[in-house]
C-alpha positions as CSV (number, residue, x, y, z in Angstrom):
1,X,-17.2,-2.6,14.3
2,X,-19.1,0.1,12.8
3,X,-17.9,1.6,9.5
4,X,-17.0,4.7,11.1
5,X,-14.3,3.1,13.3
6,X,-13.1,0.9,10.4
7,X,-12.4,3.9,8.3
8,X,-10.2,5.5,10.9
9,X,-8.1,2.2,11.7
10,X,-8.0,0.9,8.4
11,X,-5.2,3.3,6.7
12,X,-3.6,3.4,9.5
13,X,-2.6,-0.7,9.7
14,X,-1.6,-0.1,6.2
15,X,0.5,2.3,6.2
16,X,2.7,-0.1,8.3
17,X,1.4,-2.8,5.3
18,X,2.9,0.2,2.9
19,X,6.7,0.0,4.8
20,X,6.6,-3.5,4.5
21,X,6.0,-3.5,1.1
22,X,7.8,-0.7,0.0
23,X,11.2,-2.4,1.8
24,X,10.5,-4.9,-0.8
25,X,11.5,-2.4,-3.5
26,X,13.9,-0.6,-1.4
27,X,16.0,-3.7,-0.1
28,X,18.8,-3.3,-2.2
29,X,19.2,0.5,-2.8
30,X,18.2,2.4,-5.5
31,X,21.6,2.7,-7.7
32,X,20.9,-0.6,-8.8
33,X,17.4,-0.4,-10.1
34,X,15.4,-2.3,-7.7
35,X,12.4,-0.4,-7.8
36,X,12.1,-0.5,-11.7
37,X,10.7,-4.0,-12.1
38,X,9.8,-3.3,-15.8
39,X,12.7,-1.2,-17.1
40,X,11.5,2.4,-18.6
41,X,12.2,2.3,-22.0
42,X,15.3,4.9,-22.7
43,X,15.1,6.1,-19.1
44,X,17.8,5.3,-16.6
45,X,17.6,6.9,-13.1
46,X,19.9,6.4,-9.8
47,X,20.8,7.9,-7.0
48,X,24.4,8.0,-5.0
49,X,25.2,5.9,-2.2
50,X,24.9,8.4,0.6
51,X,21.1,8.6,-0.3
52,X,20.9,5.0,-1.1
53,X,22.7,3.9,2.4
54,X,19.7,6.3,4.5
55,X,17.1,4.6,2.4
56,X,18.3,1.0,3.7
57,X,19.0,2.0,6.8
58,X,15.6,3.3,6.6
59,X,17.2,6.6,8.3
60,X,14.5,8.8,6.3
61,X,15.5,12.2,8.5
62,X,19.1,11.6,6.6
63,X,17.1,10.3,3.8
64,X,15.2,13.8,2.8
65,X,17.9,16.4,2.6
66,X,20.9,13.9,1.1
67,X,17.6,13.1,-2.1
68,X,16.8,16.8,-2.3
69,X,20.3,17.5,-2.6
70,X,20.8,15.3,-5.4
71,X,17.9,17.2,-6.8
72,X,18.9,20.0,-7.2
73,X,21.6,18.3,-9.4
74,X,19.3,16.4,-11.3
75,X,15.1,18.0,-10.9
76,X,14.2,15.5,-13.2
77,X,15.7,12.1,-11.3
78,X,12.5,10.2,-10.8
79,X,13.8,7.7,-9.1
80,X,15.2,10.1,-6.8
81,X,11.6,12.1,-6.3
82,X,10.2,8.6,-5.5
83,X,12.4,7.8,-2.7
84,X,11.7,11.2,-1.6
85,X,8.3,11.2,-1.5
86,X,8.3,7.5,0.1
87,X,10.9,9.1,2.6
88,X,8.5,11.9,4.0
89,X,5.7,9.1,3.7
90,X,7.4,7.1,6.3
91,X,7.6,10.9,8.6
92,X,4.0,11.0,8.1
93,X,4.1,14.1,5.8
94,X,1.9,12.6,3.2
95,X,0.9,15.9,1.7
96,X,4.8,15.7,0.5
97,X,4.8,12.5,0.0
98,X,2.0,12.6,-2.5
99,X,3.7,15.6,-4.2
100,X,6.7,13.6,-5.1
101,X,5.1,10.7,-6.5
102,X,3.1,12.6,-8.7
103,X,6.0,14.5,-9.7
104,X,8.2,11.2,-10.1
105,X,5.4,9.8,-12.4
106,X,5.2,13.0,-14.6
107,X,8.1,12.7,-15.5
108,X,7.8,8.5,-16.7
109,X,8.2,6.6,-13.4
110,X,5.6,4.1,-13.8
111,X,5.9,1.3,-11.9
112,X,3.3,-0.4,-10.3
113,X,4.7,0.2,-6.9
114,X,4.4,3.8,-7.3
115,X,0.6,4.1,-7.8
116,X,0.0,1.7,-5.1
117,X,2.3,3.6,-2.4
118,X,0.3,6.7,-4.0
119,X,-2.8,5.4,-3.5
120,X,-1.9,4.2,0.7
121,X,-0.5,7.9,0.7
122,X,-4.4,9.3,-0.9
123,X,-5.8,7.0,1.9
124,X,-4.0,8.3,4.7
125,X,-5.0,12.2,3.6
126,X,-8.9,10.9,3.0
127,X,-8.6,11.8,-0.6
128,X,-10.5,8.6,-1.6
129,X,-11.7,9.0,-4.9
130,X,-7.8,9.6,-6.0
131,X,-6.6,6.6,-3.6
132,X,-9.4,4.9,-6.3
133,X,-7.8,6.2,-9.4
134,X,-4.3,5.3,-7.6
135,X,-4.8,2.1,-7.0
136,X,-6.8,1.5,-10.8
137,X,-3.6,2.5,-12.1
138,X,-1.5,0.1,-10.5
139,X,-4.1,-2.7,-11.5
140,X,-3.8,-1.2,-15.1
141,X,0.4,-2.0,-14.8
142,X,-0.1,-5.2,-13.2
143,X,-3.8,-6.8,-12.5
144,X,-2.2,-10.1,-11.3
145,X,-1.1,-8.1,-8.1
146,X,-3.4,-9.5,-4.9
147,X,-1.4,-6.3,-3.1
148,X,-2.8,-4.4,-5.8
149,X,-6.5,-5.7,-6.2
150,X,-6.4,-5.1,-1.6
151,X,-5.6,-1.8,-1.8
152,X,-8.4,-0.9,-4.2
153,X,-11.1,-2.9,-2.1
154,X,-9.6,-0.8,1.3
155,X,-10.1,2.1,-0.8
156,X,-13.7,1.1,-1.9
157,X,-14.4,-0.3,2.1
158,X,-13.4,3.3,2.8
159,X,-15.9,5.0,0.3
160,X,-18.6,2.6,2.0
161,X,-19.0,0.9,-1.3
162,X,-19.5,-2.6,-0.2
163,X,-20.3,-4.5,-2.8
164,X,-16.9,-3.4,-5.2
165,X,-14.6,-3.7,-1.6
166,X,-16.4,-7.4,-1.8
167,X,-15.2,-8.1,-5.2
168,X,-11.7,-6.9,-5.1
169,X,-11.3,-9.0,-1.9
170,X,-12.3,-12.1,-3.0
171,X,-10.1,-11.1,-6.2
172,X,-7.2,-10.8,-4.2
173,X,-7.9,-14.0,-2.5
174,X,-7.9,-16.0,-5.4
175,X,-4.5,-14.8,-6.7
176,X,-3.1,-15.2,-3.3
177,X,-5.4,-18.0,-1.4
178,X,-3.2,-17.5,1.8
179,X,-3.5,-13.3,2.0
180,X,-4.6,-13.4,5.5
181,X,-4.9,-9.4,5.5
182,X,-7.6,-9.1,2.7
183,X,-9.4,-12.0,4.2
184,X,-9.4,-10.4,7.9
185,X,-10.7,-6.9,6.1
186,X,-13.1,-9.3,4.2
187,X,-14.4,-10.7,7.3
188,X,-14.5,-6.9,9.3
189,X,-17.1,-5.8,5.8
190,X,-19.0,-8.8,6.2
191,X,-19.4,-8.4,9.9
192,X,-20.6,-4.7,8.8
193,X,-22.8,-6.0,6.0
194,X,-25.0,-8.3,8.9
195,X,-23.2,-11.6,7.1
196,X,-21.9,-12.9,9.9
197,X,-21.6,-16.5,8.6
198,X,-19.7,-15.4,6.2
199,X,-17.1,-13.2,8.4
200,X,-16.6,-16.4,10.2
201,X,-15.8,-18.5,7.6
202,X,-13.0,-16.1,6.6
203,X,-11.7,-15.6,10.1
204,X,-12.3,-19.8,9.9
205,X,-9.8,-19.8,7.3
206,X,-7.3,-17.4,8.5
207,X,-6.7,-19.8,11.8
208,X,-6.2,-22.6,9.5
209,X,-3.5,-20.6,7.4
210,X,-2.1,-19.2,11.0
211,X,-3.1,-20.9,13.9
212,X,-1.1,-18.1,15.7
213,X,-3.1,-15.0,14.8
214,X,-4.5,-13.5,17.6
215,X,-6.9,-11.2,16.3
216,X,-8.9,-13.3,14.1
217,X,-9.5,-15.7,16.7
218,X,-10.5,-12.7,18.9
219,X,-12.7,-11.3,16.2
220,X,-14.1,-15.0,15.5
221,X,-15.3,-15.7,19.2
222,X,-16.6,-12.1,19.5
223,X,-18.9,-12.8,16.9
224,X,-19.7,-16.2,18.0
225,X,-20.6,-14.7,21.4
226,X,-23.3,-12.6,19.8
């Protein structure tokens, strides 16, 4: 796969990586905090249920107007600029999306989550060197995060700067051994790199996490064939 393929498919497999994720924040609604993992020290931020019932319904067309509605009530709700900027995000208007994060984290939302959502969001506009600063931000909250250390080395793989996508990898591999995705993206850089040995050994490992996953086996015997 040449790196000018990669570059097109990879942001757009994580964006669905970023829903996934984001639902991990979302799942509850935001009236009760859930995205704040660290609390902001003497900032407290909601939203009402009508805004929090779209966002778990994930019913972001409801989702936008019922958040900028509750805006104009309260322009300096971060919590409520975050949901609205992951809400367009999940419509595909990342130019918005990317507006209200920054917005939401001028104004003290700094969770981790955030910058990494802001970084995916940089990614999918082809704004790399700020998907870089994005995702070196999240790392700066929390460095333990193998979500955090993958999203950098896509970034990096996306700039063509193999060797610092190679590091943040494996980094993210050895906080989370079993993160099939950042070995699979480790294997596609390899393949590009000419180590083939090495790809394999990572799609190797993938099938023995999940013998079920198509694609590395597919990518494995493609390689083996040549």
């Amino acid at each position: 796969m040449s790196k000018r393929i990669r570059r097109i498919l990879q942001f757009v497999y994580l964006s669905g990586l970023a829903l996934s994720l984001a639902g991990l924040f979302l799942g509850s609604g935001c009236s009760k905090g859930v995205l704040e993992k660290r609390p902001v020290p003497e900032k407290t931020w909601t939203c009402d249920k009508a805004a929090d019932d779209a966002m778990k319904q994930q019913d972001y067309g409801a989702a936008i107007p019922l958040h900028q509605r509750l805006l104009e009530k309260e322009p300096a709700n971060a919590l409520a600029l975050y949901h609205l900027g992951y809400a367009y995000g999940q419509t595909d208007n990342h130019m918005e999306e990317v507006f209200y994060y920054e917005k939401a984290i001028a104004l003290g939302f700094k969770e981790h989550g955030i910058f990494f959502n802001l970084g995916m969001a940089y990614g999918e506009l082809n704004k790399i060197e700020e998907s870089i600063h994005a995702f070196n931000k999240a790392l700066d909250i929390n460095p333990d995060s193998a979500e955090n250390h993958f999203g950098l080395a896509i970034a990096y793989q996306m700039s063509v700067a193999d060797n610092l996508a190679e590091k943040e990898f494996l980094k993210a591999i050895e906080i989370d051994p079993t993160h099939v995705d950042a070995r699979l993206y480790l294997s596609m850089l390899y393949t590009d790199m000419g180590e083939l040995q090495k790809a394999c050994k990572q799609l190797r490992r993938i099938l023995e996490i999940d013998p079920t996953h198509t694609g590395a086996r597919e990518f494995l015997e493609r390689i083996e064939k040549e």
